[in-house]
N, C-alpha and C positions, 0 to 999 in steps of 0.2 A: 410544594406540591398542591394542585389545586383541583376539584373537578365540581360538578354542579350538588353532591352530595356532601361536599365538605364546605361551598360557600354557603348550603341552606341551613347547615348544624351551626355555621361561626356567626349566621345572623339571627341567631334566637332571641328572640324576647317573649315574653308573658303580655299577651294582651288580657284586657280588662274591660273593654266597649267595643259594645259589635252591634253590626245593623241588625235590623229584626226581620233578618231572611236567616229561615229554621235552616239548617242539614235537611237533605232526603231523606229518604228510605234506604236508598243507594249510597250517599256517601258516610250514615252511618256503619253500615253493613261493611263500606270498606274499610274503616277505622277498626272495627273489632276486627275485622279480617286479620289488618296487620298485625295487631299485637297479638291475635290468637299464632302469630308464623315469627314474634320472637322469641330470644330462648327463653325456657325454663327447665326449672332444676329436677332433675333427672327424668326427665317426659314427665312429670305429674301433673301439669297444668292446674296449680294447687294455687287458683283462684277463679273469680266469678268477676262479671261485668254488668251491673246494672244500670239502662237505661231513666232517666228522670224523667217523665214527661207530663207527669201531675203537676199545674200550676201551685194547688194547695203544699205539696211536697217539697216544692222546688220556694215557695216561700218560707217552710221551715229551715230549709236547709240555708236560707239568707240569714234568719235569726239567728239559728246556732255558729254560723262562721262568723255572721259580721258583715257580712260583703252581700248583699242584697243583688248588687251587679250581675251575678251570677244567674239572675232569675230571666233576665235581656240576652241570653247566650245562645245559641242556634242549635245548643244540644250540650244535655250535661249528664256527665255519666260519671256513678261510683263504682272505686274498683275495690273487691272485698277479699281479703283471706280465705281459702276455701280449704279446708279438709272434711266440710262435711258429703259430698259430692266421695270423694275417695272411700270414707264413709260408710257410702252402702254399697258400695264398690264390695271394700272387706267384707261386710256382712253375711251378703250372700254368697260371698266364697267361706263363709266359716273360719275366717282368717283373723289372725292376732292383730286387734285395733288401737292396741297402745301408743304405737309409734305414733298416730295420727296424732293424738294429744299433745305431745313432745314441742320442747322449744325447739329443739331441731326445724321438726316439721312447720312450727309458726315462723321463725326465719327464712322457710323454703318460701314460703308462702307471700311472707312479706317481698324476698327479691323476685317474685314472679310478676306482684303486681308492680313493683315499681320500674322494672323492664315493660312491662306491659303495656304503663302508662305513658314511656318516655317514645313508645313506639307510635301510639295513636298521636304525640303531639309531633312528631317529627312525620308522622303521613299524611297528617292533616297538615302542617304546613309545606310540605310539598302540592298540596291541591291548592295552596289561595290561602288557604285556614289560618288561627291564630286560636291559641289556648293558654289557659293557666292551672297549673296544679295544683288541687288547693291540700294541704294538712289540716286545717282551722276546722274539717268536719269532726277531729278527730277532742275538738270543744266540748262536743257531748254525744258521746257514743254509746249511751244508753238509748238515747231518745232517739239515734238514726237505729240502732239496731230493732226497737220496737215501732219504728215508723216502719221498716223494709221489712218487717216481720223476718229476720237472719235468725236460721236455725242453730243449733250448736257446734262447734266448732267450724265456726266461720268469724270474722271481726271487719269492719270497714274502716280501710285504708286512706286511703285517696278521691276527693273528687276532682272532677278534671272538666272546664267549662271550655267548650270549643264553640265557634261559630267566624263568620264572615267579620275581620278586624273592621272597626271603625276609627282606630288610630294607629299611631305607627311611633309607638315610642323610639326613644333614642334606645342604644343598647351599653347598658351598665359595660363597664369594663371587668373587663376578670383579673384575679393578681395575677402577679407574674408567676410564671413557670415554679422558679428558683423556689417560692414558698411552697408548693407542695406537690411535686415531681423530684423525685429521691432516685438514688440508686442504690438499690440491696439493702442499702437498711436506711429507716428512722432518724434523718439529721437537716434541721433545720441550719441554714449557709450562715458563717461565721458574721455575716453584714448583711444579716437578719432585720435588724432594728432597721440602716438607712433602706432596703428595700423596700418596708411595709410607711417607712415613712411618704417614700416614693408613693407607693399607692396607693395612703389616706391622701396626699394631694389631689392624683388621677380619680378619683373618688369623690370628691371635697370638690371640683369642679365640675364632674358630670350632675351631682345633684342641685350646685349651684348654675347651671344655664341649662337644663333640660327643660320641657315645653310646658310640664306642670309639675304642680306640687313640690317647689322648690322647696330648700331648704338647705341650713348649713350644718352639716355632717359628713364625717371622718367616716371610712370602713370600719376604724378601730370605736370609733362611737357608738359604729350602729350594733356592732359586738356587745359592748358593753349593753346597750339599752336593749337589747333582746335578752341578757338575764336578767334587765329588773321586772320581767313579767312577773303575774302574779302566782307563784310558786300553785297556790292552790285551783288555777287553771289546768284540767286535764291530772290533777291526781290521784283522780281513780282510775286511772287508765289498767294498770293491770292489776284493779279486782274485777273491772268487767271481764278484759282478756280468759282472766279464769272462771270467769261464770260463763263466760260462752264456749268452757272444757282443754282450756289447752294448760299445762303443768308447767309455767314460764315460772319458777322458782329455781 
């Protein structure tokens, strides 16, 4: 089965260089559109979308990921956890605001923006566009939350750099099916090992002839070398979480 909606999701990739033609006004405004019209969990729209457009800001937000590139993007936007918004919603109805604190509600919050997000990178690449999702803000989220001045019970998720590709990378391959496509229940396939063998090769080749940044590594490598980060990287992560009110205990 094929139609023009299923070959633009199977040709995803993450760009990372774009020309230095901005987004409009207009095709920002479309982007939030979409993802303001995908789902979320139970109508609460239990997030926020802020636009970057401060050079000073958008150079911090290089130092805290790492990835400076992101400051050349045609438009970069954070998407933040929101239950303060719902907030004052309760307030002035005189209503019981506990639940907003609740890990419940921070999980709501979290799958709202990451639907949210995967909307604006699949309608921006339907217009031309090319994005990357970044987590790396999530390096120091003290310093974005008092850069964006985020009130309580809100936390920032994701940012997501969009603009006009300047390259076209190759597209990583995905494993197969068989490793994580189940039926009914939790069972990795008896010929587990030669599959993943199979696609540390398919894997092991695409990084060995892609256009840059070669290098020689397994999927099962690049596994491994993604726990030797530095544990102490993002370990405050949830005593901010709770200093910006939400009871993730």
């Amino acid at each position: 089965m094929s139609n023009d909606l299923l070959t633009l999701l199977k040709q995803h990739r993450s760009i990372r260089q774009f020309t230095d033609q901005p987004l409009t006004a207009a095709e920002t405004n479309t982007l939030v559109t979409a993802a303001q019209h995908a789902a979320t969990s139970t109508f609460a729209q239990q997030y926020s979308i802020i636009s970057i457009t401060d050079p000073a800001i958008k150079h911090t937000l290089g130092n805290i990921t790492g990835h400076h590139w992101l400051e050349k993007s045609g438009h970069y936007f954070i998407l933040v956890a929101d239950q303060h918004r719902n907030l004052q919603i309760a307030q002035k109805a005189h209503a019981d605001t506990a639940i907003l604190r609740s890990f419940d509600k921070f999980m709501a919050s979290t799958f709202d923006v990451a639907i949210a997000a995967e909307a604006i990178v699949t309608a921006g690449e339907s217009m031309g566009l090319g994005s990357t999702i970044m987590g790396s803000i999530l390096n120091d989220t003290r310093q974005i939350i008092k850069l964006l001045d985020l009130p309580e019970l809100t936390f920032p998720l994701l940012g997501l750099a969009i603009g006009h590709p300047a390259e076209q990378p190759e597209l990583k391959p995905r494993m197969p099916q068989p490793l994580m496509h189940f039926s009914n229940q939790y069972a990795l396939s008896a010929d587990f090992d030669s599959q993943l063998t199979a696609y540390d090769e398919q894997t092991a080749d695409y990084y060995a002839h892609r256009n840059s940044h070669l290098k020689k590594i397994t999927f099962s490598q690049h596994i491994v070398q993604e726990l030797q980060r530095d544990p102490k990287l993002r370990a405050e992560l949830i005593q901010v979480i709770k200093q910006q009110g939400f009871n993730v205990d």
